[in-house]
Each structure stands twice: as structure tokens, then as C-alpha cells.
RONUZA-844557 format. One line per 8 residues: their letters; for each residue x, y negated, z of C-alpha. Coordinates in nm, 3 decimals, m for minus. Layout:
<recs>
a	X/Y/Z; ...
</recs>
This chain:
<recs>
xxxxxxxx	1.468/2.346/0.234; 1.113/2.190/0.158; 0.833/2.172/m0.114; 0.569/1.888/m0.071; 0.221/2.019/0.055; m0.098/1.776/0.002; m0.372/1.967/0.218; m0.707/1.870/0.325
xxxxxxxx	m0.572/1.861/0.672; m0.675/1.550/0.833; m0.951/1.579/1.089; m1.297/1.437/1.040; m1.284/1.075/1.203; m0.919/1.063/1.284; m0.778/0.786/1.042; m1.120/0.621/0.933
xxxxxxxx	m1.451/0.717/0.884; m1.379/0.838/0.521; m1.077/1.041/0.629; m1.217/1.393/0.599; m1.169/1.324/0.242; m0.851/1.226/0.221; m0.560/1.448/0.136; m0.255/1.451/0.399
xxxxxxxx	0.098/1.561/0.281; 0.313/1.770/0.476; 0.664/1.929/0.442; 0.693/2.327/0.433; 0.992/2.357/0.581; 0.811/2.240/0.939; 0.494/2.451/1.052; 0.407/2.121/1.228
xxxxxxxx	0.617/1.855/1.152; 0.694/1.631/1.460; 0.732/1.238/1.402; 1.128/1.251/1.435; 1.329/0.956/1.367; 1.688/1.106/1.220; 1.988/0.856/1.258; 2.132/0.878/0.878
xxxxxxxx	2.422/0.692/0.765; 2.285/0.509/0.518; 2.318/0.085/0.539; 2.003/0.033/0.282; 1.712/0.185/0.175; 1.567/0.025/m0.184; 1.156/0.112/m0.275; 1.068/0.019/m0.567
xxxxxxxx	0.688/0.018/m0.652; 0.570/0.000/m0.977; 0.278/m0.140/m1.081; 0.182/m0.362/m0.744; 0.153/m0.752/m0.739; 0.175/m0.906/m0.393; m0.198/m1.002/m0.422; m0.305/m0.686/m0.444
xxxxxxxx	m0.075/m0.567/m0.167; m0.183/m0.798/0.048; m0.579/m0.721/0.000; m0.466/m0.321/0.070; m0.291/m0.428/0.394; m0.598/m0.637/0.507; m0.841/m0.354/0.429; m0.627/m0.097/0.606
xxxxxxxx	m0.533/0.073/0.305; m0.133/0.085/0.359; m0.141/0.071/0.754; 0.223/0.217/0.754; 0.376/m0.064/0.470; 0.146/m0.358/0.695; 0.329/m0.232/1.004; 0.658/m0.256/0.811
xxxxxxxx	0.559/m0.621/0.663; 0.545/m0.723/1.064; 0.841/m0.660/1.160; 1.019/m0.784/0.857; 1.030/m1.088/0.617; 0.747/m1.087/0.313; 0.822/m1.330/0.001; 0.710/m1.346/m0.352
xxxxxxxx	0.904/m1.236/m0.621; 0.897/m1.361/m0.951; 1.024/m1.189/m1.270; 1.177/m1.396/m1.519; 1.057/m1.146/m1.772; 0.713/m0.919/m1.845; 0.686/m0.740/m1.502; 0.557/m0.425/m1.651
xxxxxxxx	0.859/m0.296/m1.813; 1.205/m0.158/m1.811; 1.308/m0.467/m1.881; 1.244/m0.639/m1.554; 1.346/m0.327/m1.359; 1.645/m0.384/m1.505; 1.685/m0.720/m1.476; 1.614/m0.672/m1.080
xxxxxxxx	1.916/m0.405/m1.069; 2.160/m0.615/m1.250; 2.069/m0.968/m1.200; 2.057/m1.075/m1.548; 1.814/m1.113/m1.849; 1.769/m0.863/m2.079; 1.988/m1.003/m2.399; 2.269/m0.919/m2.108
xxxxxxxx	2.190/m0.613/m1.951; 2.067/m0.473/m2.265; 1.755/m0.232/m2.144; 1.451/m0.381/m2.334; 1.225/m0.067/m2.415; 1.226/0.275/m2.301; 1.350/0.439/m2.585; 1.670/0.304/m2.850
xxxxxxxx	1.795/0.453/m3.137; 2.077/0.736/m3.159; 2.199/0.952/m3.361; 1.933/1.227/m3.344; 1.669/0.993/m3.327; 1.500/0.829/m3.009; 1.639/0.848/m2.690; 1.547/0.755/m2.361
xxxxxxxx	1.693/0.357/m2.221; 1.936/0.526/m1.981; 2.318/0.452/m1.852; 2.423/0.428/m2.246; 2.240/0.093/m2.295; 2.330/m0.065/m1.980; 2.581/m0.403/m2.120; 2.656/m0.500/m1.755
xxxxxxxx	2.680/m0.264/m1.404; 2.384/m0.240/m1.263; 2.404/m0.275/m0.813; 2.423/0.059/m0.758; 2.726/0.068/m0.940; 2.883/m0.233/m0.851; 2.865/m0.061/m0.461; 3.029/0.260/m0.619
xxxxxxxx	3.285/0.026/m0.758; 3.360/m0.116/m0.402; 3.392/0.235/m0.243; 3.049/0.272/m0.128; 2.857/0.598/m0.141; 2.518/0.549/m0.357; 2.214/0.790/m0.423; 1.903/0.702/m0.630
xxxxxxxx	1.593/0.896/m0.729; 1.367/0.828/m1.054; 1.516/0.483/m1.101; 1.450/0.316/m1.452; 1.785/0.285/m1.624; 1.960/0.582/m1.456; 1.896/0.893/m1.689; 2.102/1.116/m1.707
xxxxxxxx	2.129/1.159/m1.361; 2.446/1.347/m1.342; 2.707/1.095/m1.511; 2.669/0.828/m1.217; 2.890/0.783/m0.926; 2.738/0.973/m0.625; 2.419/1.102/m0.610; 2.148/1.022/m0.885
xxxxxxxx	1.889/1.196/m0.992; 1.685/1.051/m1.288; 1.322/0.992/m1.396; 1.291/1.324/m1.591; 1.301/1.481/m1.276; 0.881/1.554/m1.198; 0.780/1.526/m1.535; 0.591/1.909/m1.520
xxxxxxxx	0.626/2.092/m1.839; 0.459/2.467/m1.919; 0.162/2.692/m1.790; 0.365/2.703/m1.405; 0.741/2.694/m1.236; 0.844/2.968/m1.453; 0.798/2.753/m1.790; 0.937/2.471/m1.655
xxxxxxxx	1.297/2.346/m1.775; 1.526/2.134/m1.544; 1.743/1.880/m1.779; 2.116/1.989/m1.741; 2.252/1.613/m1.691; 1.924/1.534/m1.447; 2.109/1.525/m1.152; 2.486/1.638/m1.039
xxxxxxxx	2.526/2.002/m1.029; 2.536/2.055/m0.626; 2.193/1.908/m0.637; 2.018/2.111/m0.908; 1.923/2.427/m0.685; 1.717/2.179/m0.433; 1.531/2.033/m0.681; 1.422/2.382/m0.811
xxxxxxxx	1.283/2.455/m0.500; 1.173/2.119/m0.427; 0.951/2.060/m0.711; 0.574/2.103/m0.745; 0.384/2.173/m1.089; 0.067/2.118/m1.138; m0.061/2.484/m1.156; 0.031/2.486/m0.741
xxxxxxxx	m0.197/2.227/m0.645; m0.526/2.331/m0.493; m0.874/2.189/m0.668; m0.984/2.073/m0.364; m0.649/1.799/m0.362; m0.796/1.663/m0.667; m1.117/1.608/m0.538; m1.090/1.301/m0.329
xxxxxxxx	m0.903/1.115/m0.662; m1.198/1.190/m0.868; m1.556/1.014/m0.953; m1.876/1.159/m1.126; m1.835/0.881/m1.405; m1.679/1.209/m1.630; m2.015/1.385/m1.645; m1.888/1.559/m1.995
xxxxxxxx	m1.745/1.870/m1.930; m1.443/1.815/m2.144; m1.375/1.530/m2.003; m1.383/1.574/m1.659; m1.125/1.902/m1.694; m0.871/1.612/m1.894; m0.888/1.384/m1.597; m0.846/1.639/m1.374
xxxxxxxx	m0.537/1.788/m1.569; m0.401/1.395/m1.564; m0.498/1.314/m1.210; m0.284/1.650/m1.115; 0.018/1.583/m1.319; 0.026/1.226/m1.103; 0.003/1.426/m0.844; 0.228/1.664/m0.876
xxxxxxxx	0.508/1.391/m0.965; 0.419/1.217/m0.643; 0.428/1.576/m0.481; 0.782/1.655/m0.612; 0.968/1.329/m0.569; 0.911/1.300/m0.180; 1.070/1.575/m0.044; 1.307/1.493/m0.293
xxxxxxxx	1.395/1.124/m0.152; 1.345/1.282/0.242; 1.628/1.526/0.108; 1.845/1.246/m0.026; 1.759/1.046/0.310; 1.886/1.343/0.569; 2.147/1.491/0.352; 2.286/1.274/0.055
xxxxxxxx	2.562/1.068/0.308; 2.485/0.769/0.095; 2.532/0.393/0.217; 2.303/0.291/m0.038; 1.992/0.443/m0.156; 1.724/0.347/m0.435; 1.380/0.499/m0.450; 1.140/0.437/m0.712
xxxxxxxx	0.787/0.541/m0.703; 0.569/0.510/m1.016; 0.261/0.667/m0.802; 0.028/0.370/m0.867; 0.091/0.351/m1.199; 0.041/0.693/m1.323; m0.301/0.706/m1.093; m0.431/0.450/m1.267
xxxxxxxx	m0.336/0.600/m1.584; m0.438/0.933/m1.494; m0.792/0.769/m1.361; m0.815/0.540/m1.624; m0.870/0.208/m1.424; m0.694/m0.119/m1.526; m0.548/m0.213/m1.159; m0.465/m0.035/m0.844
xxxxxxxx	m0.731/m0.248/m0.661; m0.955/m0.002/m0.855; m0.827/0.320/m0.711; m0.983/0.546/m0.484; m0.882/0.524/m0.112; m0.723/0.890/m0.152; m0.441/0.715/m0.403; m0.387/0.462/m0.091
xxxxxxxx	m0.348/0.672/0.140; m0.131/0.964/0.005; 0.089/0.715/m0.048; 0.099/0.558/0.245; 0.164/0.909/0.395; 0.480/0.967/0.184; 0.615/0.541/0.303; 0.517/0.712/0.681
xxxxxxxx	0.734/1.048/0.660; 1.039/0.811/0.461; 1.044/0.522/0.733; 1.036/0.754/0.955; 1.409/0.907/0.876; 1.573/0.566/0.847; 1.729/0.408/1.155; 1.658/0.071/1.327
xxxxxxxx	1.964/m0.042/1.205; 1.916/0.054/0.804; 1.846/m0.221/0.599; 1.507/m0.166/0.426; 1.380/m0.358/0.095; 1.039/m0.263/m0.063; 0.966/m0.431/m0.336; 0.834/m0.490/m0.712
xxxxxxxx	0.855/m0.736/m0.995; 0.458/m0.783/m1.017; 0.184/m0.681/m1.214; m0.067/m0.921/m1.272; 0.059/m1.186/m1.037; 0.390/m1.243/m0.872; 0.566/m0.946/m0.710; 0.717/m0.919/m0.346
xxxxxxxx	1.015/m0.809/m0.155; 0.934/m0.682/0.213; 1.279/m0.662/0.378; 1.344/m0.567/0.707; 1.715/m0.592/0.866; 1.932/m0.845/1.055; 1.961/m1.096/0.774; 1.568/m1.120/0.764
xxxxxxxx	1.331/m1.283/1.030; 1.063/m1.008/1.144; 0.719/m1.120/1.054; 0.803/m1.364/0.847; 0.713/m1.544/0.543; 0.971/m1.673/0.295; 0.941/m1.890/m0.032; 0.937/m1.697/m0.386
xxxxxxxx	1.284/m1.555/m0.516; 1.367/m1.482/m0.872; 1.418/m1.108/m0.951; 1.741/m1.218/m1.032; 1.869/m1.320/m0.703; 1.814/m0.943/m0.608; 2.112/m0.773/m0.634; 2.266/m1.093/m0.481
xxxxxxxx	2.098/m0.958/m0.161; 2.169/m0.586/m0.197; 2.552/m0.666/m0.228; 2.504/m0.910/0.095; 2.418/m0.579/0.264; 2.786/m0.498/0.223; 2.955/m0.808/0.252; 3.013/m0.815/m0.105
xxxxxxxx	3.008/m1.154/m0.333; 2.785/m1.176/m0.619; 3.019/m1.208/m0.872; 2.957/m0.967/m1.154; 3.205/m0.695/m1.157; 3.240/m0.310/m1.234; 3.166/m0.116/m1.473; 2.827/m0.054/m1.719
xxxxxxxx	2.933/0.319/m1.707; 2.839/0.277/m2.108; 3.179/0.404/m2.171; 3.171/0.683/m1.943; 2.848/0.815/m2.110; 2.857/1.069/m2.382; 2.607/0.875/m2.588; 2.742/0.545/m2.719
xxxxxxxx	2.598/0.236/m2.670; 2.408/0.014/m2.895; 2.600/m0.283/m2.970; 2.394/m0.386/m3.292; 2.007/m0.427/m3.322; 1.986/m0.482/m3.702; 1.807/m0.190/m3.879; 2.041/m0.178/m4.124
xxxxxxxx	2.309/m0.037/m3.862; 2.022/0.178/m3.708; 1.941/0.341/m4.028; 2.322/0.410/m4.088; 2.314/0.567/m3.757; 2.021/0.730/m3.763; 2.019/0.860/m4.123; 1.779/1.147/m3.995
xxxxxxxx	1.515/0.982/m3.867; 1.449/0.641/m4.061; 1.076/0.646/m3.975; 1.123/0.665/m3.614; 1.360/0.400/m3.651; 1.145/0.082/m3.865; 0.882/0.188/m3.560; 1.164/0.133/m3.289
xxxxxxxx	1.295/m0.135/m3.435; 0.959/m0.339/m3.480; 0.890/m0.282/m3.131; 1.200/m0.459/m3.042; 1.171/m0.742/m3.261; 0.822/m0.764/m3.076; 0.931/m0.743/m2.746; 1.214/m0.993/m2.838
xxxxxxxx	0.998/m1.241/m2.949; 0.714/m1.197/m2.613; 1.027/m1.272/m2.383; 1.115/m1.568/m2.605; 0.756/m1.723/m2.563; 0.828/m1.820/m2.216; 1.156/m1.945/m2.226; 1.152/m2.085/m2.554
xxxxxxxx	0.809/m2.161/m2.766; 1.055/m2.248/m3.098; 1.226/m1.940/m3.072; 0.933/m1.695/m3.012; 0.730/m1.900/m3.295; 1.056/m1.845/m3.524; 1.046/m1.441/m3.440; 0.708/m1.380/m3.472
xxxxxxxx	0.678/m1.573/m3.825; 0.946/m1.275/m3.933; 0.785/m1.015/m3.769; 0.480/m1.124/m4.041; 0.665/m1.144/m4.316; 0.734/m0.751/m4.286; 0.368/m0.717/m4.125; 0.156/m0.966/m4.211
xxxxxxxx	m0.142/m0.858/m3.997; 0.041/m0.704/m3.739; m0.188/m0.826/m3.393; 0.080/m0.913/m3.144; 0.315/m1.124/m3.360; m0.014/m1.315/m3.426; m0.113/m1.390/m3.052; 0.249/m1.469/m3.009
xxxxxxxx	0.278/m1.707/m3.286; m0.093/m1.869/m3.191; 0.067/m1.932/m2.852; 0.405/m2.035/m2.941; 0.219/m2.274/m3.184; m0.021/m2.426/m2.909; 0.251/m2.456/m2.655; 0.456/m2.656/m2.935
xxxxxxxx	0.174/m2.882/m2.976; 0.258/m2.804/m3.389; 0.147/m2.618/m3.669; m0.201/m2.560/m3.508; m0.366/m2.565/m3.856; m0.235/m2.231/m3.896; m0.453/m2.073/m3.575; m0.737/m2.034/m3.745
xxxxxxxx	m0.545/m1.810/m4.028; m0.407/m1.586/m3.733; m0.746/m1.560/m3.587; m0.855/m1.411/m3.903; m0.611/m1.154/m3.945; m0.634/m1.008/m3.583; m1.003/m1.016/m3.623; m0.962/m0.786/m3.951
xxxxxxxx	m0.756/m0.539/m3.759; m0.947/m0.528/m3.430; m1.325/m0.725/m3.480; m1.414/m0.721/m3.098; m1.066/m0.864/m2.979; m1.037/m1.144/m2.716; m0.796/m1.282/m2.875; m0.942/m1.393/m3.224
xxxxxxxx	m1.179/m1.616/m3.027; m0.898/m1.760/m2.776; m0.716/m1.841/m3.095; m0.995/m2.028/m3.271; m1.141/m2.198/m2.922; m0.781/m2.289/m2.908; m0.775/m2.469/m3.225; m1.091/m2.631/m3.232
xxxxxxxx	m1.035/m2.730/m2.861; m0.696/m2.932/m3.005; m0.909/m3.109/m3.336; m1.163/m3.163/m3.003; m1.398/m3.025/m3.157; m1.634/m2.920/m2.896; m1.913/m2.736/m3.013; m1.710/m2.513/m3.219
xxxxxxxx	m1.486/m2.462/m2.967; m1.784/m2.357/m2.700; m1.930/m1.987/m2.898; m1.566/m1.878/m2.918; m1.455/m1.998/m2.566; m1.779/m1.865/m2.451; m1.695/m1.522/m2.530; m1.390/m1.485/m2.447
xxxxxxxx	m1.430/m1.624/m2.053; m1.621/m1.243/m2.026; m1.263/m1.094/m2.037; m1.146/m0.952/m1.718; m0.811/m1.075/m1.782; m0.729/m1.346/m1.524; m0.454/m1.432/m1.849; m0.714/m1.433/m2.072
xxxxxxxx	m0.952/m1.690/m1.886; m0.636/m1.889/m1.796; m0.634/m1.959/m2.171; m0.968/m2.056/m2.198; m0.973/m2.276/m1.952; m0.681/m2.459/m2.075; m0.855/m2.483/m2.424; m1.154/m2.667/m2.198
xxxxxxxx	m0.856/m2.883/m2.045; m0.803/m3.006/m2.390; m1.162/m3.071/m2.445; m1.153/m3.334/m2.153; m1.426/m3.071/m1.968; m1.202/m3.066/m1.640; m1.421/m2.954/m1.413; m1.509/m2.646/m1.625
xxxxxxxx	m1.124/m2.561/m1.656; m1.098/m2.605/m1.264; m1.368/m2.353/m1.194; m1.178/m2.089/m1.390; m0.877/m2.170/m1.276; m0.985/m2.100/m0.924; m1.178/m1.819/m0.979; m0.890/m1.682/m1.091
xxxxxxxx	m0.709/m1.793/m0.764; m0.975/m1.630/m0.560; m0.863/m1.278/m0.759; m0.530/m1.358/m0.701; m0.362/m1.652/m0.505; 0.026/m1.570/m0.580; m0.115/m1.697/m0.956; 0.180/m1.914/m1.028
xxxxxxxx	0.012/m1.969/m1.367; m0.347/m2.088/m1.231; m0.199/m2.310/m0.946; 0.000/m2.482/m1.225; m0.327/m2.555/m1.436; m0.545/m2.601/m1.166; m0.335/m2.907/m1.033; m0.281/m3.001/m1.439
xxxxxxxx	m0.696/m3.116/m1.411; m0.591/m3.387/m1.168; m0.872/m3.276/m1.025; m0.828/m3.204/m0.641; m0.788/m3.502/m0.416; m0.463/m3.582/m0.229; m0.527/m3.283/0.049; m0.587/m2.995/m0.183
xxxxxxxx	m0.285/m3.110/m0.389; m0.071/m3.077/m0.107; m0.200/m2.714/m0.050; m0.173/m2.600/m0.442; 0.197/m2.803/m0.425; 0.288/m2.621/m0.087; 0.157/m2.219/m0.245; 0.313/m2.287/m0.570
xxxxxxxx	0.661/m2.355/m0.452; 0.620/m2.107/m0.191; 0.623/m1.912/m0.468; 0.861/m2.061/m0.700; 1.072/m2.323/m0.515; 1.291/m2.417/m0.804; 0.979/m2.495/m0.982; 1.099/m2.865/m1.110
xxxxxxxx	0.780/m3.032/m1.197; 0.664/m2.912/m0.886; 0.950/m3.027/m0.659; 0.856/m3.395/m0.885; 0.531/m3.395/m0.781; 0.606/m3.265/m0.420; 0.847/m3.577/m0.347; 0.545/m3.832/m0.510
xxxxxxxx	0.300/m3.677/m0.300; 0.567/m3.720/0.030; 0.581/m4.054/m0.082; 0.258/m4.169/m0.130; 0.190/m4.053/0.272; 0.474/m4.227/0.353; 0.381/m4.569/0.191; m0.007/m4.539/0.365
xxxx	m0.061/m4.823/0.668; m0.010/m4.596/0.985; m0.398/m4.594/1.152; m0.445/m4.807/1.447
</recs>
């Protein structure tokens, strides 16, 4: 049996010429752990990483951040991956696992009502099966470890242990509770001995992840205490998927890894581009020791749903051409390649496993019915509930302006200054082309709330970019291009679109395309200026459907373009 180790281990020189400061990990159970590839029986190994856009992957893999995920990306096939829904939630985790949107899978947040209050999103609100248990449901042995959508652990067919697991509570092991239902019974004792809390980690493992920016006291010890609670997750969750890997017997396994995530949170830093080169490279370390116990012939999938631009799936097996580059696939169209894996169809079958689960499912949203079944805990609730109705009417605005703009004018009936059904009405209301008299109102009330917010000036540069009113428009617009949100300057440029100033809106759209080129979004505007000549259109055509190839008005404009070339004179 094993406990992580991070240790200041590496020698001076030997990975870069930073590398002395960079923490290694290493497995107890081994004095010196030789690089031993173990033949497992398991068909497909899942990574899921949180919190990563293929843009910033890529820039990682160039600077030889990730050397062990680029030499995985070369011998398998790389594509975008585009979620349907906000990538930075449960809800497009669990749209990747099940294949469906969230009105049918039924995981929006990551908490629902019940009857003693809040609970955590887990195998009660799942509507449909997710993959893992459509395999189970064909006979196949499954395992997963901290996968959103799986708590508890223990009430899933085969193996699955669920994100509580790493979560350190208490001064040290000894205060430190393991949920009963967190994983099946014949797993608890290894994860007892697996796990690391935050109390075992030396100071010197801390030191690499942190900057002198904290010069207060106070709060230097607070990101310390966060930076080793990240690490300690990280710390107890490998050994725990190496374990699963060499000893589970499962066909099908699913790791998810929240590391980059949680290190920007614990180091307070917007992106993972802005994390140290320790963050990189523990990681990495943990991807090396993994790959290293699956076999040639395992199917492997690393992917992620994107952060600030489009995700990616790196998959490596038979099916998939080695060093490779593939056009964009919905998040959707997931599962349909995890059930390829076993020869299985994509038809939806099997069970949600709601019915198994001791907690019953929600099968009505209205707060009325919440209230009845949550007598106990009304105030917990209204907040739940308005966080729904929120996040209800954000998925709407892409999919349906009408819908969202219908939502969000409820949502202000109950709260009339509440700041996010305000952006999302000002946005429903611009993409409608309709009621953008009533921006300026909005503006207003977000500006009362929160005075130095980007979006009060969006909102007005918005509307007096639609009257075309210019100089109005320009203080507003002028402020809010500072935001470092490439979303944020999208919108401003488009507001500059309206204005007729085109080649103003082309320079930030492809600023923002120098930050990140798998911007879906800013290829789309930048090519909406009519700007770039016949050449460049070709190239913004050719990246955007690489990225989305279903896009319609792109395919349009892709067969124009073809046919345009082919009715030039041929050069003599």
C-alpha cells in the first residue's frame, strides 16, 4: 500500500534550469520507484481536467510545461471540444458523461434541495444514465475517482469513489472523517492509508507554489494554508487512481483531476496560464506515474469541456490516428465514443441509478414543492432556488435569446436589482435586436449594486452603439476594453461593429485571437467585419470549423468562398 510523497527531490539541472525548485512526487510503497509499465485489464482510461482550454494547453506543451501530456498528444489524435453549455460547471461535466443537455440529465448546480436542506448534485439528480453506467449495464466492470455527479461513491456499480474523498478536514489524520457511502466498503481501508492532510506536507513543498506578492503576515499563512489543502487533494487522489489502475479489474476507468482549478483558487490567479511552473509540473508528474501503468493497448482519452476557449479531447487508441489533428466535437458526442470503446451503440439505455439511491430525486423545480419538502430550511431554499432560475436562464441565452430574456425579466420581478439577471437580460435584449431602450435602465441598477463593474458600461456602450450614437458610446466602450476578459472585449468590439468603426472591432477581435485562437466566438466576429480579404477568410473559415464543423453559417460561407475560386479565369 502507498501514500503520495511530494519531495524536493529532483536534482539541480536535471529537468530544466528551474528544476531545483520544483517538487517531484513519489510513491512510499517503492524506496525508488522504477519506470514499470504494468499490463492492467482495463480497455479505457478517462482524464478529465478541469479548468484547461485547449489554448492554454497548447501554450504549456510548447513551453515544455506538460512534456509527459505533449508526448501523449504525439502519438494520439488532438481535437477541440466544444460544450454546448457554460464549461465551468457541473453542468457540462455532466452533459459530457451522459450526452445530453442539462433540462435532461438534470445536474445543473452543485447542490439541490432535500429534505434536510442542501445536498450535494450526486447519483439522486441524475434523469438519464450517465456512460459509466450504461457500461455497467452491458456487463462491463467500471471504476471512477472524484468524478462530478458520482457522490456517494458506494451506491454505483463497481468501483467509485466520489469527490468528498481529499477534501481534508481537522488539525491532522486523526480528526479527519471518511464519509460512510464515499466509496464501497472493500475500498475504505486503502483510502485511509492512502490519503494525505495537509498537516503532513513539508513547508518546503509549498515553497515553489508561492510568490512574495503576500508580504502581510496574515496573509501569506492563508495562502499557504490554501495552497496546501490543493495540495494535499492532488497528493491524496494519485495514489488513489494508481491503486484503482493496478488493482480495481475495471474495463473502464474515469479520473478527474480538479488540480488546476483549486491552484488557481488557492493562488488566487484568474487562469492556469498564470500559475507557477511548480503547479505544471507536479502535475505532469502524477499524468507520468498514471500513463505509465496503462498498456499500449488501453484506450486513453484526456480531456475537458474548456475554460475560456474551447476544450479538447487527446485520445490515443486504435480508432484514433497518432499525431493527429481532428475537427471540433460537441461534448455531446462523448459518450458516443466511450461506448465505441466497447462496441456498444449510442442509443440511450440503462439506468439513472436515481431509484437505487436512498435520496429521491428532484422531479419538480418550483419553490413551492421545495419549500414543502424542505419545510426546515426555507432560507436555504429561496437562495437555491434563485440560483437555478439564474443558471436556467444563462444556458437559455445561447440557445434561445427569447427565452433567456423571458427568465431573466422574472428573476427581476422577485429581485429587481439582482446583477446577473440584468447582464442576461441586456444581452438577451441586444441579441434580439428589441427592447434596447430598456439597457440603459439595467445599466443603472448594476451600477447601484457594484459602481466599478464592467458591465454597466458594456450595457450603456451597447445601447448607445445601437441609437449610433458614437460619442456616447466611446467613454463607456473606452473603459470597459481595460477588462481582461477576452468575453468582455468581445462585447465591446461588437458594440464598435455597430458603430460602423470596423477596423477598431477587428483589432480586438484579434487580439483576442492572439490570447486564444480556439476563440470560436472572436473568429465568428472577426469574419462578421468583412474585413479580411479572400485569403484570410479562408484561414478564419478553415480554424472555425475546425473547431465547430456543424457550424451552419460557416459551412454557407465555406461553399461561397469554394465557389468564388472556382468561378476565377485559371492564370495563363
Amino acid at each position: 500500500m502507498r501514500r503520495s510523497a511530494f519531495r524536493q527531490a529532483v536534482p539541480a539541472g536535471a529537468e530544466s534550469p528551474a528544476s531545483e525548485h520544483r517538487p517531484r512526487v513519489r510513491s512510499r510503497h517503492r524506496s525508488s520507484p522504477p519506470a514499470i509499465t504494468v499490463v492492467m485489464s482495463a480497455k479505457l482510461l478517462v482524464m478529465g481536467l478541469a479548468g484547461l482550454d485547449l489554448d492554454t494547453l497548447d501554450a504549456a506543451m510548447r513551453r515544455g510545461a506538460l512534456p509527459t501530456l505533449a508526448r501523449l498528444a504525439g502519438r494520439a489524435q488532438v481535437r477541440p471540444l466544444v460544450s454546448p453549455v457554460p464549461p465551468l460547471s457541473i453542468a457540462a461535466w455532466a452533459t459530457l458523461s451522459s450526452g445530453v443537455m442539462p433540462d435532461e440529465h438534470g445536474l445543473l448546480l452543485t447542490e439541490e434541495p432535500g429534505p434536510s436542506g442542501l445536498r450535494p448534485a450526486g447519483k439522486a439528480s441524475w434523469r438519464i444514465a450517465p456512460v459509466w453506467e450504461r457500461l455497467s449495464d452491458a456487463g462491463m466492470q467500471t471504476a471512477s475517482l472524484g468524478w462530478p455527479g458520482t457522490l456517494p461513491g458506494a451506491t454505483w456499480t463497481g468501483t467509485h469513489i466520489d469527490p468528498r474523498f481529499g477534501e481534508a478536514e481537522g488539525l491532522g489524520r486523526d480528526d479527519w472523517p471518511l464519509p460512510l457511502d464515499v466509496a464501497p466498503d472493500a475500498f475504505r481501508q486503502t483510502l485511509r492509508e492512502l490519503r494525505v492532510h495537509p498537516a503532513e506536507l513539508p513547508r518546503q513543498l509549498l515553497a515553489p507554489l508561492l510568490t512574495e506578492a503576500d508580504a502581510d503576515p496574515e496573509q501569506r499563512a492563508a495562502r499557504e494554508r490554501k495552497v496546501a489543502l490543493a495540495i494535499a487533494r492532488l497528493a491524496s487522489l494519485h495514489p488513489v487512481a494508481t491503486e484503482l489502475l493496478e488493482t480495481a479489474g475495471a474495463e473502464a476507468i474515469f479520473l478527474y483531476q480538479d488540480w488546476f482549478e483549486a491552484a488557481c483558487a488557492a493562488l488566487g490567479v484568474e487562469s492556469p496560464a498564470d500559475l507557477p511552473p511548480a503547479a505544471w509540473f507536479l502535475f505532469d508528474q502524477t499524468l507520468q506515474q498514471i500513463l505509465q501503468l496503462v498498456s499500449d493497448d488501453c484506450t486513453v482519452m484526456v480531456l475537458s469541456p474548456g475554460a475560456r476557449s474551447a476544450g479538447f479531447l487527446i485520445a490515443r487508441g486504435e480508432r484514433f490516428p497518432p499525431g493527429t489533428r481532428a475537427a471540433g466535437l460537441s461534448t455531446l458526442g462523448v459518450p458516443d465514443l466511450v461506448l465505441a470503446e466497447f462496441g456498444l451503440d449510442a442509443s440511450r439505455g440503462g439506468s439513472s441509478g436515481a431509484d437505487e439511491s436512498a435520496a429521491a430525486p428532484i422531479t419538480s423545480r418550483s419553490l413551492d414543492d421545495l419549500l414543502a419538502l424542505a419545510p426546515l430550511h426555507q432560507p436555504q431554499v429561496r437562495a437555491w432556488h434563485m440560483r437555478y432560475r439564474l443558471a436556467e436562464a444563462e444556458l437559455a441565452l445561447a440557445r434561445d435569446p427569447a427565452r433567456a430574456a423571458e427568465l431573466a425579466r422574472a428573476i427581476l420581478t422577485d429581485e429587481p436589482d439582482n446583477i446577473l439577471a440584468c447582464g442576461i437580460l441586456a444581452s438577451a435584449l441586444v441579441a434580439l435586436e428589441d427592447g434596447v431602450a430598456e439597457l440603459p435602465e439595467l445599466a443603472a441598477r448594476i451600477a447601484r449594486q457594484a459602481p466599478d463593474h464592467v458591465w454597466a458600461d458594456l450595457i450603456n456602450g451597447a445601447y448607445y452603439a445601437a441609437r449610433g450614437d458614437a460619442r456616447r458610446a466611446e467613454p463607456h466602450l473606452e473603459r470597459a476594453e481595460q477588462s481582461p476578459s477576452p468575453d468582455d472585449r468581445l462585447r465591446v468590439g461588437l458594440a464598435r461593429l455597430m458603430l460602423g468603426q470596423g477596423e477598431r472591432a477587428a483589432g480586438l477581435f484579434r487580439a483576442v485571437l492572439d490570447e486564444a485562437p480556439y476563440n470560436a466566438a472572436a473568429l465568428q466576429a472577426l469574419l462578421a467585419t468583412e474585413l479580411p480579404d479572400a485569403d484570410e477568410a479562408e484561414t478564419l473559415l478553415a480554424r472555425l470549423l475546425a473547431i465547430m464543423p456543424d457550424h451552419p453559417q460557416a459551412r454557407a460561407a465555406w461553399t461561397q468562398l469554394a465557389q468564388a475560386r472556382m468561378a476565377r479565369p485559371i492564370p495563363r
